[in-house]
C-alpha positions as CSV (number, residue, x, y, z in Angstrom):
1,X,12.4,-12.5,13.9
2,X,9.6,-11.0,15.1
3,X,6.6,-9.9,13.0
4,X,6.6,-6.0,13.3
5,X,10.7,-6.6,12.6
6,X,10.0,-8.9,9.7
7,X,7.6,-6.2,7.7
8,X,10.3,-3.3,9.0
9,X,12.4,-5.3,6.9
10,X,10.3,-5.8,3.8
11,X,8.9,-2.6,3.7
12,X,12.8,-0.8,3.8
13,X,13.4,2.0,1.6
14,X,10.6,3.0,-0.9
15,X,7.9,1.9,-2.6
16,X,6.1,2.0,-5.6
17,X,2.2,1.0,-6.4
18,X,1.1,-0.7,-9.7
19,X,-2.0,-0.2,-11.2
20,X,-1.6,-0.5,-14.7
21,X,-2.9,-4.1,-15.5
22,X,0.8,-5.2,-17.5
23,X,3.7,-6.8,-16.5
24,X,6.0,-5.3,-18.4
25,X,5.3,-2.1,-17.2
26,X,5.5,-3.7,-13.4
27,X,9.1,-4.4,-14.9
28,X,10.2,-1.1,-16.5
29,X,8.8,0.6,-12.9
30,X,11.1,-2.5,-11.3
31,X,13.7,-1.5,-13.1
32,X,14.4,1.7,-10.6
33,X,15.5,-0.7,-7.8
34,X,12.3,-0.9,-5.9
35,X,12.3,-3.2,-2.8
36,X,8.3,-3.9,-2.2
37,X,5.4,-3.0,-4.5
38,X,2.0,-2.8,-3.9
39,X,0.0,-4.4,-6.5
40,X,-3.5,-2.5,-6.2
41,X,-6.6,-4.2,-7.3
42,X,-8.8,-2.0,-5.2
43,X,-8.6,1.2,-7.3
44,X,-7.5,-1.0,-10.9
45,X,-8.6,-3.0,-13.3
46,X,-6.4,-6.1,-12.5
47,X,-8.0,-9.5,-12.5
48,X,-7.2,-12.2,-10.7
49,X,-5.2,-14.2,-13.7
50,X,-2.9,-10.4,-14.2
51,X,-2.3,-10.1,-10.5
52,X,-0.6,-13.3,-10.4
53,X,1.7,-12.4,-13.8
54,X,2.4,-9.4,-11.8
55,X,3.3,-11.0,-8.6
56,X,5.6,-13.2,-10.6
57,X,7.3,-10.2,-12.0
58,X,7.7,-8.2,-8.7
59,X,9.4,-11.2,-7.3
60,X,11.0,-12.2,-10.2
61,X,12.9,-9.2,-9.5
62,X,13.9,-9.5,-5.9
63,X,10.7,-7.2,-4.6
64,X,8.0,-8.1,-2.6
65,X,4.7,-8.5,-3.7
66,X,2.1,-6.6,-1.6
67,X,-1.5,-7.2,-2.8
68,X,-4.2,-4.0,-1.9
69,X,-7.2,-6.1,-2.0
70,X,-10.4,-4.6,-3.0
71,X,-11.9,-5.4,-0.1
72,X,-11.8,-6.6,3.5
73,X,-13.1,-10.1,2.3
74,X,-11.9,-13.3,3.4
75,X,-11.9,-14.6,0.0
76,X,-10.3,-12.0,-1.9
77,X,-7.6,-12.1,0.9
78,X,-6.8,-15.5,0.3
79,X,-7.0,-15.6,-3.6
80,X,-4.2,-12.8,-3.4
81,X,-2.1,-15.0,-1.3
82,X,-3.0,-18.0,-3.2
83,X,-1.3,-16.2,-6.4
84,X,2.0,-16.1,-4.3
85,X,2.0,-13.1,-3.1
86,X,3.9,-11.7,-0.1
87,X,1.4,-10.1,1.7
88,X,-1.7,-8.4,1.4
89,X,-2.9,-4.8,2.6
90,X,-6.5,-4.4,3.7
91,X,-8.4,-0.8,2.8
92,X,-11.4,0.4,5.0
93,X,-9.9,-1.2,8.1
94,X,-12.7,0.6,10.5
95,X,-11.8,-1.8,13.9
96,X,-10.2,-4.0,15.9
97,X,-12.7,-6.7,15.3
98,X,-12.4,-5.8,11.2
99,X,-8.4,-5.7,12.1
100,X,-9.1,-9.4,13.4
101,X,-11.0,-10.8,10.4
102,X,-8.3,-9.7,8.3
103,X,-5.6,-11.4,10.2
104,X,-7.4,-14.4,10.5
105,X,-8.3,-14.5,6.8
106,X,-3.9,-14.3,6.2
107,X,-3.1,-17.2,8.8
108,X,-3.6,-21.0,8.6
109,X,-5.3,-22.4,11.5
110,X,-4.8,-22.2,14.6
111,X,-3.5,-18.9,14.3
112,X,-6.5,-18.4,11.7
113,X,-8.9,-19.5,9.3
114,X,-7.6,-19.5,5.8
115,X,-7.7,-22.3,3.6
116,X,-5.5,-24.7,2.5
117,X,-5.3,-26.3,-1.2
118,X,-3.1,-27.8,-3.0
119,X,-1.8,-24.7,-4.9
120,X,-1.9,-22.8,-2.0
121,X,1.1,-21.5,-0.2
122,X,2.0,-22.7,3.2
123,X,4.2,-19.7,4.2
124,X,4.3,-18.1,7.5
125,X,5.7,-15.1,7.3
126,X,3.3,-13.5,4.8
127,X,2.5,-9.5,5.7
128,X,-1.1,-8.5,6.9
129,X,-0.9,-4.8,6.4
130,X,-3.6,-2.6,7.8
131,X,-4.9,0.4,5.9
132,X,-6.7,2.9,8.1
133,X,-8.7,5.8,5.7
134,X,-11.3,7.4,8.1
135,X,-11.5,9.9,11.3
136,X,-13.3,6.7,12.7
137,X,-10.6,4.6,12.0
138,X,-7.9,7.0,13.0
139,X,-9.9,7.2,16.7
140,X,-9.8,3.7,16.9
141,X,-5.6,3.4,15.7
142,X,-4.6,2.4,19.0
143,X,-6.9,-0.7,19.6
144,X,-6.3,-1.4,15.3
145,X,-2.2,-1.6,16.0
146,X,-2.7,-3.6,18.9
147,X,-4.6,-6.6,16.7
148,X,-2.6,-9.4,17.2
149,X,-1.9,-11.2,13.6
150,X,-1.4,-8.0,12.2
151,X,2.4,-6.6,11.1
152,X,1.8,-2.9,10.4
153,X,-0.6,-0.2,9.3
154,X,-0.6,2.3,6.7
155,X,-2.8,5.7,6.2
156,X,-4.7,6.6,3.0
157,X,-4.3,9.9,3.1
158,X,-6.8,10.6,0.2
159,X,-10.0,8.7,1.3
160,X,-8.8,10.3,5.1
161,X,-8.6,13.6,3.7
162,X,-11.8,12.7,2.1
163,X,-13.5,11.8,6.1
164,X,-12.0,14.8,7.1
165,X,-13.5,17.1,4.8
166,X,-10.5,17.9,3.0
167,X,-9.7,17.8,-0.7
168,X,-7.3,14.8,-1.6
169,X,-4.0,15.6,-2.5
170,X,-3.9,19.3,-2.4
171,X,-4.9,18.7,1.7
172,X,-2.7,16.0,2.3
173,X,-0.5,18.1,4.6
174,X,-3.4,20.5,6.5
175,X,-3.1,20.6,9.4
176,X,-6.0,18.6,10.4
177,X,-4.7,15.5,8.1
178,X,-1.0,15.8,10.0
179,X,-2.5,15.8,13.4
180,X,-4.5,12.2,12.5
181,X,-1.3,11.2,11.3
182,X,0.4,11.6,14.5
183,X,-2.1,10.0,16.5
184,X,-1.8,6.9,14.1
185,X,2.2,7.0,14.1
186,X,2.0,7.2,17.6
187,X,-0.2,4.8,18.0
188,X,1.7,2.1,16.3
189,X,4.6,2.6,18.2
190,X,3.0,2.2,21.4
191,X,2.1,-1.1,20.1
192,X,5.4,-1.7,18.3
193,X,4.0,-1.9,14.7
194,X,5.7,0.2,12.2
195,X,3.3,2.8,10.5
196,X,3.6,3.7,7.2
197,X,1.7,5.8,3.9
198,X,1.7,6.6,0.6
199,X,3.5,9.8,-0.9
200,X,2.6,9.7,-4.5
201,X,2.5,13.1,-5.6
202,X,6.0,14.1,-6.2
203,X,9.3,14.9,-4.4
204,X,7.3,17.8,-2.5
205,X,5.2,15.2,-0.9
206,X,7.5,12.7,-0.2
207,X,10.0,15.7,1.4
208,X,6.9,16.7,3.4
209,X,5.7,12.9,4.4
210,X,8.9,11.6,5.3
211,X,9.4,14.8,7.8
212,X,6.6,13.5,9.8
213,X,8.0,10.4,10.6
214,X,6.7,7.5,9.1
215,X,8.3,4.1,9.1
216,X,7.8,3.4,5.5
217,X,6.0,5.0,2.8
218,X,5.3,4.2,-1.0
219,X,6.2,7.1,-2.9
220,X,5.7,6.4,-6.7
221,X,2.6,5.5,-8.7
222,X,2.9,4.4,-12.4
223,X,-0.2,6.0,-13.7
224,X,0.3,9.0,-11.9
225,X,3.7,9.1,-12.7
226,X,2.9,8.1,-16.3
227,X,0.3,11.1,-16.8
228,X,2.8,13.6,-14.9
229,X,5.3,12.8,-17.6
230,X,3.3,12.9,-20.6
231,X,2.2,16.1,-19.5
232,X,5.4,17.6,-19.6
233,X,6.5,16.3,-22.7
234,X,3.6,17.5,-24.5
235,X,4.4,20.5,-23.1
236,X,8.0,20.6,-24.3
237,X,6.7,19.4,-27.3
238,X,4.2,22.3,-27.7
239,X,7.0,24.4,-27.0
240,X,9.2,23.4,-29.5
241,X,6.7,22.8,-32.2
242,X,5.3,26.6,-31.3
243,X,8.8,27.9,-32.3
244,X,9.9,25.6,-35.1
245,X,6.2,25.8,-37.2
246,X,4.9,29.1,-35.7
């Protein structure tokens, strides 16, 4: 199996991103039948010992475990793949040659330059996911897909909307932000890499994302999904209290 086929597989149906620093939250969001998570230490408080804990849980049941590293940094790359996870996904991905670095960082040599330890795992079909977040970035999608090393490439629509000089979230489907999505989209199937985002805003966003053709997209993020729900229980709450005591 090919590597662009491989993550195709993996990254079927929907996805969800963690950020809350438990594991059993990880498994009450598991519980809905996820197939791949996205374990995000770049915009989280998540250590290094609780991203591990978490990776166990993910795979413990039957997900993937997709590390968001903080950084494009060798080291951080291969701690998260040290902790067993399935894959990593690298923010701020600017160019090829930062495209590069990163894949080298997921493969042993000769096919890279990671380390090898005696807790480390020797797997090869770990995921090197791509995150492109800039107009820069979105210019350069074509020569970023065609990385070798590299298995897909996802946009962050906020930071992009962000470059673009659009408000995150309530831009994510101007014009301008759907128009660097095609050129990313299209540029990954030129190069046969499956493209891919995050919808995490609600069933408006994922009706509107999926429409413009991505290959897979994360669409459910637990403290965002968390603070949507408290606020409308509070405000049923209000409701109810408002005519019982008023």
């Amino acid at each position: 199996m090919s590597e662009p086929d491989a993550a195709r597989r993996v990254l079927a149906g929907p996805g969800a991103v963690v950020s809350i620093p438990d594991p059993g939250a990880a498994d009450a969001v598991l519980s809905a039948g996820y197939g791949w998570v996205v374990i995000d230490t770049e915009h989280s408080v998540i250590d290094p010992s609780t991203q591990v804990w978490l990776t166990a849980t993910v795979q413990g049941r039957g997900a993937a475990a997709l590390v968001r590293v903080a950084a494009n940094d060798h080291q951080l790359i291969g701690a998260a793949l040290d902790g067993g996870a399935d894959g990593v996904i690298v923010p701020g991905v600017e160019s090829p040659d930062a495209a590069a670095a990163a894949a080298a960082a997921v493969r042993y040599p000769p096919r890279g330059t990671r380390s090898i330890g005696p807790v480390r795992r020797q797997r090869p079909d770990l995921l090197c996911i791509m995150q492109i977040e800039s107009q820069e970035a979105v210019a350069r999608a074509a020569q970023i897909a065609a990385v070798e090393g590299i298995d897909a490439v996802m946009v962050g629509p906020g930071d992009l909307a962000l470059s673009l000089g659009r408000a995150p979230g309530i831009d994510s489907h101007h014009p301008d932000l759907r128009a660097a999505y095609r050129a990313v989209i299209q540029a990954c199937r030129t190069a046969g890499r499956p493209a891919g985002t995050f919808a995490l805003l609600g069933a408006d966003d994922v009706r509107a994302t999926a429409e413009a053709g991505w290959d897979f997209i994360a669409t459910f993020h637990d403290r965002s999904a968390l603070a949507r729900t408290a606020a409308v229980e509070k405000h049923a709450a209000d409701d109810v209290l408002a005519s019982a005591m008023g």
